[in-house]
KEVEXLUM-613996 format. One record per atom (N, C-alpha, C, O): x, y, z; residue in one letter; atom name. Coordinates in nm, 3 decimals, decimal comma, always signed. Layout:
BEGIN
+---------+---------+---------+------+------+
!      px !      py !      pz ! resn ! name !
+---------+---------+---------+------+------+
!       X !       Y !       Z !    a !   CA !
...
+---------+---------+---------+------+------+
! end
This chain:
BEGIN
+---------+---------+---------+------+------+
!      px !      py !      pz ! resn ! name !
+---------+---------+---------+------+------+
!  +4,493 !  -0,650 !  -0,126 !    x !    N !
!  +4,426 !  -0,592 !  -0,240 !    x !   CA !
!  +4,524 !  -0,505 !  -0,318 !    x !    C !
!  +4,617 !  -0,449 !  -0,260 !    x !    O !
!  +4,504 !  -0,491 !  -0,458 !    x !    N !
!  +4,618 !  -0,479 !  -0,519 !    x !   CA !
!  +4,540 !  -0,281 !  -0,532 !    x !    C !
!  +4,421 !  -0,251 !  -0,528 !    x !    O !
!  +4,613 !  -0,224 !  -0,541 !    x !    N !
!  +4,620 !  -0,074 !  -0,567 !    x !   CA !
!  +4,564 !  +0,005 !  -0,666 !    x !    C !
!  +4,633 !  +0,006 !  -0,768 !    x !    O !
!  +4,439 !  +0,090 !  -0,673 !    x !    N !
!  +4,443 !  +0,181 !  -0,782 !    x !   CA !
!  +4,333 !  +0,093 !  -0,898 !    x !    C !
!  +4,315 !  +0,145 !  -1,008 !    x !    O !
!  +4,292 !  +0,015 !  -0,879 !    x !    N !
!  +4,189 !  -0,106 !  -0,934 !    x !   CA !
!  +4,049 !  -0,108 !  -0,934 !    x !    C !
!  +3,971 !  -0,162 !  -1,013 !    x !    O !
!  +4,021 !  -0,015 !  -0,796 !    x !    N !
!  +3,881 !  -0,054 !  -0,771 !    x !   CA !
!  +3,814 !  +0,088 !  -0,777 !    x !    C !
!  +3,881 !  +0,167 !  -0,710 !    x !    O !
!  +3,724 !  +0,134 !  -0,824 !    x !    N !
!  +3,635 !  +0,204 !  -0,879 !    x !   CA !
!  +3,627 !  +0,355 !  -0,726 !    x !    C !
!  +3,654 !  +0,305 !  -0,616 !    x !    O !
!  +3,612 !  +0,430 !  -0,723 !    x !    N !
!  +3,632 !  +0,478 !  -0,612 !    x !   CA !
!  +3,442 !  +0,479 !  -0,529 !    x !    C !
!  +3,349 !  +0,454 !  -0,605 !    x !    O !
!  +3,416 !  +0,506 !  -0,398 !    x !    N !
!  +3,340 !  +0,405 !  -0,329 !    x !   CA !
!  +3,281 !  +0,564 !  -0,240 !    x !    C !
!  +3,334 !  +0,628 !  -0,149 !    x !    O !
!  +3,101 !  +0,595 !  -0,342 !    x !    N !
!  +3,085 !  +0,700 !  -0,229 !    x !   CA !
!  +2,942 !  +0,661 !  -0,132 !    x !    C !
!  +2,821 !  +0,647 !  -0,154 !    x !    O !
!  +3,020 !  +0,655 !  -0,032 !    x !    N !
!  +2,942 !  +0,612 !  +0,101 !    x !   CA !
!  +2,776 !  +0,693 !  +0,037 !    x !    C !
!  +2,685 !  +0,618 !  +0,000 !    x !    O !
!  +2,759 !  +0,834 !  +0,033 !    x !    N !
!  +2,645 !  +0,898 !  +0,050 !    x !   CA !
!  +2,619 !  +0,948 !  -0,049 !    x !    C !
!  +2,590 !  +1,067 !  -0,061 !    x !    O !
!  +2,627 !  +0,842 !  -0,163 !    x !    N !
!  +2,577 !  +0,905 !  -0,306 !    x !   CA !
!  +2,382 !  +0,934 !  -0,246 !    x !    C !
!  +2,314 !  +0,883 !  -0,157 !    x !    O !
!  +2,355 !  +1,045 !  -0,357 !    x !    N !
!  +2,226 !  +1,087 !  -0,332 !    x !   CA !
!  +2,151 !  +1,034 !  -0,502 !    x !    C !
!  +2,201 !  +1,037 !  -0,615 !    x !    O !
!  +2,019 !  +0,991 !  -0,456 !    x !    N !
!  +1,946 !  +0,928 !  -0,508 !    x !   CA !
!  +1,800 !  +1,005 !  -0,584 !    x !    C !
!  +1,688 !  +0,962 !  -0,555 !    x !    O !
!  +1,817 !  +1,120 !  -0,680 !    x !    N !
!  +1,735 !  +1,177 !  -0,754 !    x !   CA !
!  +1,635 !  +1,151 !  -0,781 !    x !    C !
!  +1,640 !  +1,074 !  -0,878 !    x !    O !
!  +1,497 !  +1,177 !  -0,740 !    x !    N !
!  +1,338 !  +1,106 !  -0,850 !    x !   CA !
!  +1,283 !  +1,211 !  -0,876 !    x !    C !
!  +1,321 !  +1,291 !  -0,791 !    x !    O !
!  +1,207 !  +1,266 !  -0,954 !    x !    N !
!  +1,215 !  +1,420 !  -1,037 !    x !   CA !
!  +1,236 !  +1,566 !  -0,949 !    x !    C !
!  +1,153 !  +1,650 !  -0,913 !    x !    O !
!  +1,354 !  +1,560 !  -0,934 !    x !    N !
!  +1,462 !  +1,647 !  -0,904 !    x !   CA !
!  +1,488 !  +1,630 !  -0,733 !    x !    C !
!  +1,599 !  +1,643 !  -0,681 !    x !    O !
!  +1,401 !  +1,608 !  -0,682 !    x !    N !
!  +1,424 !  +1,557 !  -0,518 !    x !   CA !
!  +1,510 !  +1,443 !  -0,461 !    x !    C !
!  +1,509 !  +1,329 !  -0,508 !    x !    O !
!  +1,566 !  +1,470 !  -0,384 !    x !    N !
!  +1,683 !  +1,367 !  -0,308 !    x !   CA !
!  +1,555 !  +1,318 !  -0,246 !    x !    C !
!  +1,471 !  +1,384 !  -0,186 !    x !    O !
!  +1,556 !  +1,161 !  -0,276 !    x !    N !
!  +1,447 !  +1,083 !  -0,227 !    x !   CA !
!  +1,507 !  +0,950 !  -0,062 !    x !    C !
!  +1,447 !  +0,897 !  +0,031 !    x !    O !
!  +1,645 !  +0,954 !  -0,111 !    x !    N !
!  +1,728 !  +0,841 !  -0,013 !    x !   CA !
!  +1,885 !  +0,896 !  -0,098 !    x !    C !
!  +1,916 !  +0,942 !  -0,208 !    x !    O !
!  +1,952 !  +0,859 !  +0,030 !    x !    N !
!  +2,126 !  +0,822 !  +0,015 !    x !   CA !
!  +2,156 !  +0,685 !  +0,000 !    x !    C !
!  +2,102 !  +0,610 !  +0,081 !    x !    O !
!  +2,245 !  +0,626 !  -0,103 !    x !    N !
!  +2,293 !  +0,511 !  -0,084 !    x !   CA !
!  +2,432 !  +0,538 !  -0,103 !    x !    C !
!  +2,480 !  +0,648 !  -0,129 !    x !    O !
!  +2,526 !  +0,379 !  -0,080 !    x !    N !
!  +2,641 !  +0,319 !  -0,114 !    x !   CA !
!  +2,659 !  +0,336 !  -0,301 !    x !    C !
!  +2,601 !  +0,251 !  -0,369 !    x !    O !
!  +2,724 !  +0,426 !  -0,360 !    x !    N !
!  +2,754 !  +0,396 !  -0,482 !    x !   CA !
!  +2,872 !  +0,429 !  -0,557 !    x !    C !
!  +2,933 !  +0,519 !  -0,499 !    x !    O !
!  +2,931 !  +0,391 !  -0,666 !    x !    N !
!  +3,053 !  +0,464 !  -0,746 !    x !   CA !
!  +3,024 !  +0,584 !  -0,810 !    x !    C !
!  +3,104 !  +0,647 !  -0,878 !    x !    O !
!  +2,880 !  +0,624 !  -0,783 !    x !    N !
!  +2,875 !  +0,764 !  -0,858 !    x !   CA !
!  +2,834 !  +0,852 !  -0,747 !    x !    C !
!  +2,817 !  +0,795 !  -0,639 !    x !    O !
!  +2,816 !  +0,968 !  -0,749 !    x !    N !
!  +2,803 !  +1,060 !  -0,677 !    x !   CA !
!  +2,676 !  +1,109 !  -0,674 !    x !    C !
!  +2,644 !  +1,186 !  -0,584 !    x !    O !
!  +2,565 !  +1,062 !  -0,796 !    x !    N !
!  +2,443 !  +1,104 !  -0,800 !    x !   CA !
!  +2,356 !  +1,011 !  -0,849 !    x !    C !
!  +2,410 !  +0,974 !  -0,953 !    x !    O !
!  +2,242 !  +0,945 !  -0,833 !    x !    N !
!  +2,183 !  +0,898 !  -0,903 !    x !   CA !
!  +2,050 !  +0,933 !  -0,963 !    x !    C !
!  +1,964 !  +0,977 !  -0,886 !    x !    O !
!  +2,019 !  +0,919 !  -1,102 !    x !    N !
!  +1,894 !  +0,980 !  -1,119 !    x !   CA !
!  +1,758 !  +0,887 !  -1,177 !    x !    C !
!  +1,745 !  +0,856 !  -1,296 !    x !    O !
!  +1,682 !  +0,857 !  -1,093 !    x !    N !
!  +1,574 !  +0,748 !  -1,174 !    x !   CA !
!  +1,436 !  +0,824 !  -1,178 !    x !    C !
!  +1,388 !  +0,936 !  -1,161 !    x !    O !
!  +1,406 !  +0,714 !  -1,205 !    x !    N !
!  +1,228 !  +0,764 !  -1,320 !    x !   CA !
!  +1,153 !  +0,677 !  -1,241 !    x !    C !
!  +1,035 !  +0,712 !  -1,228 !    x !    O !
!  +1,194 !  +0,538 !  -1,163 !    x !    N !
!  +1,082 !  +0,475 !  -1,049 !    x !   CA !
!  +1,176 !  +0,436 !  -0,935 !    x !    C !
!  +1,289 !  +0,392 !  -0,949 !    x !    O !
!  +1,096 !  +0,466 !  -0,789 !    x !    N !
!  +1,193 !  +0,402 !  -0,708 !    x !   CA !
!  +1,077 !  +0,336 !  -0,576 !    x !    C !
!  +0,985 !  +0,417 !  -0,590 !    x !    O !
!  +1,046 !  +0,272 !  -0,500 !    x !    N !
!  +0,985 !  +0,227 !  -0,438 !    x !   CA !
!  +0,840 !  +0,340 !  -0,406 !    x !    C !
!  +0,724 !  +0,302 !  -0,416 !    x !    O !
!  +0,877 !  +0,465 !  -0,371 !    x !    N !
!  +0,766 !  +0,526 !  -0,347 !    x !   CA !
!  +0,704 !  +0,592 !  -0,422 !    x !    C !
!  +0,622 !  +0,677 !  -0,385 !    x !    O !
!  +0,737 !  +0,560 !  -0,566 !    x !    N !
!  +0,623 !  +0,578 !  -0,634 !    x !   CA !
!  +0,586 !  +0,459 !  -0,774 !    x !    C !
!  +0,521 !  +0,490 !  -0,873 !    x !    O !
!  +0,643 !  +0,331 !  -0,749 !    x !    N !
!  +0,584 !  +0,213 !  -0,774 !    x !   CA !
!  +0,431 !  +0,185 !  -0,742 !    x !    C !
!  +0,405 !  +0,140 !  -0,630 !    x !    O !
!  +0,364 !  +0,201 !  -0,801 !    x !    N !
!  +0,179 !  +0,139 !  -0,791 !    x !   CA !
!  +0,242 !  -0,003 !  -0,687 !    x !    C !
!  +0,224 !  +0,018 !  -0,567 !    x !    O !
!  +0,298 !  -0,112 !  -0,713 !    x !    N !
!  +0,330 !  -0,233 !  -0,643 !    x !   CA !
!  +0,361 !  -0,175 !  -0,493 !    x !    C !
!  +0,300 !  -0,236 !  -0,405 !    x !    O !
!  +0,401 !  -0,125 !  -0,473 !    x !    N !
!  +0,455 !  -0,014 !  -0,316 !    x !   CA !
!  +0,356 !  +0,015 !  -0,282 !    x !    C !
!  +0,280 !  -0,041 !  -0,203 !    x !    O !
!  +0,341 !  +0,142 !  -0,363 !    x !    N !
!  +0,224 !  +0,259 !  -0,300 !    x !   CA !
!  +0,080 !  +0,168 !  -0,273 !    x !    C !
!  +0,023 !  +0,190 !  -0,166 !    x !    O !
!  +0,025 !  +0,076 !  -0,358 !    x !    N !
!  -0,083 !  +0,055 !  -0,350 !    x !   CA !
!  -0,175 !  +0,074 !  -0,428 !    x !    C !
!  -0,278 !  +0,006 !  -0,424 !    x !    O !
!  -0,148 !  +0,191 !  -0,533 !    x !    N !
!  -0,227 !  +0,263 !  -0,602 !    x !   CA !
!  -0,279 !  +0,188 !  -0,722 !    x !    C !
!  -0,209 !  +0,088 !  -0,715 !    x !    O !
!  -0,334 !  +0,176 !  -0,798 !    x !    N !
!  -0,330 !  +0,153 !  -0,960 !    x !   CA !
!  -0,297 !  +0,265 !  -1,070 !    x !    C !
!  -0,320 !  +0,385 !  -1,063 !    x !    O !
!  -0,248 !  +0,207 !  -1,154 !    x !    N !
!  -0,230 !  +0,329 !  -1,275 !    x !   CA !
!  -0,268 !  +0,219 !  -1,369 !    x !    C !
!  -0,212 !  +0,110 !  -1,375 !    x !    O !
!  -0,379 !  +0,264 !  -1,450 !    x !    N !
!  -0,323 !  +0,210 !  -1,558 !    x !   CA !
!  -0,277 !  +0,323 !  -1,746 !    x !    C !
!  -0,348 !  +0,401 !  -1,809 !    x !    O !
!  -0,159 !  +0,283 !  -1,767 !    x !    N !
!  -0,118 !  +0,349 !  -1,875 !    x !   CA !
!  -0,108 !  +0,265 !  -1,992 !    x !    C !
!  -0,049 !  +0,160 !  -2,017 !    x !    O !
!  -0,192 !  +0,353 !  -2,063 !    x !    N !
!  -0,211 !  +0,336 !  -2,218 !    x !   CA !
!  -0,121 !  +0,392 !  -2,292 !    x !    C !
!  -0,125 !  +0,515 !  -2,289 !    x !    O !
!  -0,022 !  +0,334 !  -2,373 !    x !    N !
!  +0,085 !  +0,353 !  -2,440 !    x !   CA !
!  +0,059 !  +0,355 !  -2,559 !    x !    C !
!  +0,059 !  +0,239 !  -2,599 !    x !    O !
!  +0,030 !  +0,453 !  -2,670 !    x !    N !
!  +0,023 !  +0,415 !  -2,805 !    x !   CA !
!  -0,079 !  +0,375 !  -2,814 !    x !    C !
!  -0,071 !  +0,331 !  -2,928 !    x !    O !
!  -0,174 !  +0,354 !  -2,783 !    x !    N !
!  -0,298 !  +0,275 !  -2,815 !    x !   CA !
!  -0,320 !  +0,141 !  -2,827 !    x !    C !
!  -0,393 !  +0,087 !  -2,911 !    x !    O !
!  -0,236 !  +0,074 !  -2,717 !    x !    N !
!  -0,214 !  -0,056 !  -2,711 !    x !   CA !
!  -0,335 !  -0,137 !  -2,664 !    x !    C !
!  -0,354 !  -0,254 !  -2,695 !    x !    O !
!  -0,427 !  -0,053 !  -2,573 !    x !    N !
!  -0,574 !  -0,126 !  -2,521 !    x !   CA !
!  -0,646 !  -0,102 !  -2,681 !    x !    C !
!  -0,665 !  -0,214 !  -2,729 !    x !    O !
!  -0,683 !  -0,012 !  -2,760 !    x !    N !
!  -0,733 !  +0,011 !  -2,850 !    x !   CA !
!  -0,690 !  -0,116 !  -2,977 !    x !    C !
!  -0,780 !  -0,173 !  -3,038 !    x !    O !
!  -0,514 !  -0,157 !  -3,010 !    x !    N !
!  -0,506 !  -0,193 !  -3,135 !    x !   CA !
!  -0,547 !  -0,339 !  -3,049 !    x !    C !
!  -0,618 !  -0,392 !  -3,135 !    x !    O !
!  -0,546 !  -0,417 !  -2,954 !    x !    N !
!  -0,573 !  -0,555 !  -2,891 !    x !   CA !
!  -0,755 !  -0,570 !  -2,915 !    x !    C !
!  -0,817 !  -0,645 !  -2,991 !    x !    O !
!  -0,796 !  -0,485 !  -2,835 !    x !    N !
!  -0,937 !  -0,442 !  -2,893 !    x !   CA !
!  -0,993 !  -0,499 !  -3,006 !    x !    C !
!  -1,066 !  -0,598 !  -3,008 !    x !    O !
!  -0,947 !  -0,417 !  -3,121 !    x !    N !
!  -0,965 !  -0,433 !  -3,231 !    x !   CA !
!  -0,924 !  -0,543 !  -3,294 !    x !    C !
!  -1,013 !  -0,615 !  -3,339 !    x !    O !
!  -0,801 !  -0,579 !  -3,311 !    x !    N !
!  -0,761 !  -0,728 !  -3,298 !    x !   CA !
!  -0,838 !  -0,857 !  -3,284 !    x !    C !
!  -0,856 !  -0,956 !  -3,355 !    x !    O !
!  -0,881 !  -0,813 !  -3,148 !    x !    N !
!  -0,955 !  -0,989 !  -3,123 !    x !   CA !
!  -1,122 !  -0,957 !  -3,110 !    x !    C !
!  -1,202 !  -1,021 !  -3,041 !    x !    O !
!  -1,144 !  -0,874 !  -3,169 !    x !    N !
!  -1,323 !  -0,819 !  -3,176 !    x !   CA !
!  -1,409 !  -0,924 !  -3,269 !    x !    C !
!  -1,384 !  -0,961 !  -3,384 !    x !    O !
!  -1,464 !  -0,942 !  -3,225 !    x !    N !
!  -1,594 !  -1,038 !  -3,290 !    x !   CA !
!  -1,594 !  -1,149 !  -3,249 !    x !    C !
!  -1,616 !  -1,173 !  -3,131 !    x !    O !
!  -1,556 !  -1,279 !  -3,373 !    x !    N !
!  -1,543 !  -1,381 !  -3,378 !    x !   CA !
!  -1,412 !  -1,483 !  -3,403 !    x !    C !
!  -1,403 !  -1,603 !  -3,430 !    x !    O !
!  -1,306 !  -1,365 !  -3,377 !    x !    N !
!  -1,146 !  -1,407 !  -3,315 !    x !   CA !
!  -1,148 !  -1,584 !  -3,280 !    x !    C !
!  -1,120 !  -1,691 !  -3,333 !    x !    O !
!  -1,175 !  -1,557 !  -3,217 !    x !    N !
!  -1,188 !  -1,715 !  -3,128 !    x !   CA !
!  -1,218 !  -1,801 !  -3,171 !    x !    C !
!  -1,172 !  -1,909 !  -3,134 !    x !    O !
!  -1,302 !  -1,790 !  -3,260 !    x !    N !
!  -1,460 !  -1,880 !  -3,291 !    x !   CA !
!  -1,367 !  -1,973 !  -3,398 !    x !    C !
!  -1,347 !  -2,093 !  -3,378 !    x !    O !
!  -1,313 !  -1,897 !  -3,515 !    x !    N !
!  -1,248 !  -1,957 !  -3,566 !    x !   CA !
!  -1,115 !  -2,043 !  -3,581 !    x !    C !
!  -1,000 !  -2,014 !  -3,548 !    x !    O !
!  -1,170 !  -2,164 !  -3,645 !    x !    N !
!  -1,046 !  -2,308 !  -3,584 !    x !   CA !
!  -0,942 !  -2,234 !  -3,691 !    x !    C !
!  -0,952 !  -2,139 !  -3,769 !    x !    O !
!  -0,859 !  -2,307 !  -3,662 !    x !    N !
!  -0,681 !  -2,297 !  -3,710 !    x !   CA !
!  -0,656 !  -2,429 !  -3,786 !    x !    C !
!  -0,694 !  -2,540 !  -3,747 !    x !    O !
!  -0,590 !  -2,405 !  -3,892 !    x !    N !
!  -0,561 !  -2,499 !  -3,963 !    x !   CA !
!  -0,696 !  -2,518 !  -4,076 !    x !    C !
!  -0,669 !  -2,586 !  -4,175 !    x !    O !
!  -0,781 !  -2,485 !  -4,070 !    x !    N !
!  -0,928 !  -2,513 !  -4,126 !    x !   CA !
!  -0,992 !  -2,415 !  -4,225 !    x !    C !
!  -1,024 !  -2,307 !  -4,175 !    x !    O !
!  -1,016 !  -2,430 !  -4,347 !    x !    N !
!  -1,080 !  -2,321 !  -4,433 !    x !   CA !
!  -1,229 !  -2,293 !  -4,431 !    x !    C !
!  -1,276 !  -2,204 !  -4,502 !    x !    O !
+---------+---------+---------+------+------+
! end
């Protein structure tokens, strides 16, 4: 292996989820900081969330309300 090339290698980088060391891993950085990590994934935990972003259940809602469907395509 050629010298001075490869990224430097920290065995016990620590793994941040809002502000708590949650796990140590293998990484090139010394810290890592995330926003989801297995134990608090709904898919993991078990849990449900559901999040409404912007009013995205509301503008779909509204969108396809009434007779959406009913009407053919292509047809006046």
């Amino acid at each position: 292996m050629k010298d001075k090339i490869h990224p430097e290698y920290f065995p016990e980088a620590k793994v941040y989820f809002r502000g708590e060391v949650v796990m140590t891993v293998g990484a090139t950085v010394p810290e890592l900081h995330v926003e989801v990590w297995s134990g608090s994934h709904p898919f993991f935990t078990g849990q449900k969330a559901f999040i409404d972003a912007a009013g995205r259940v509301e503008r779909f809602q509204k969108k396809f309300a009434g007779d959406y469907f009913s009407k053919k395509k292509g047809k006046k």
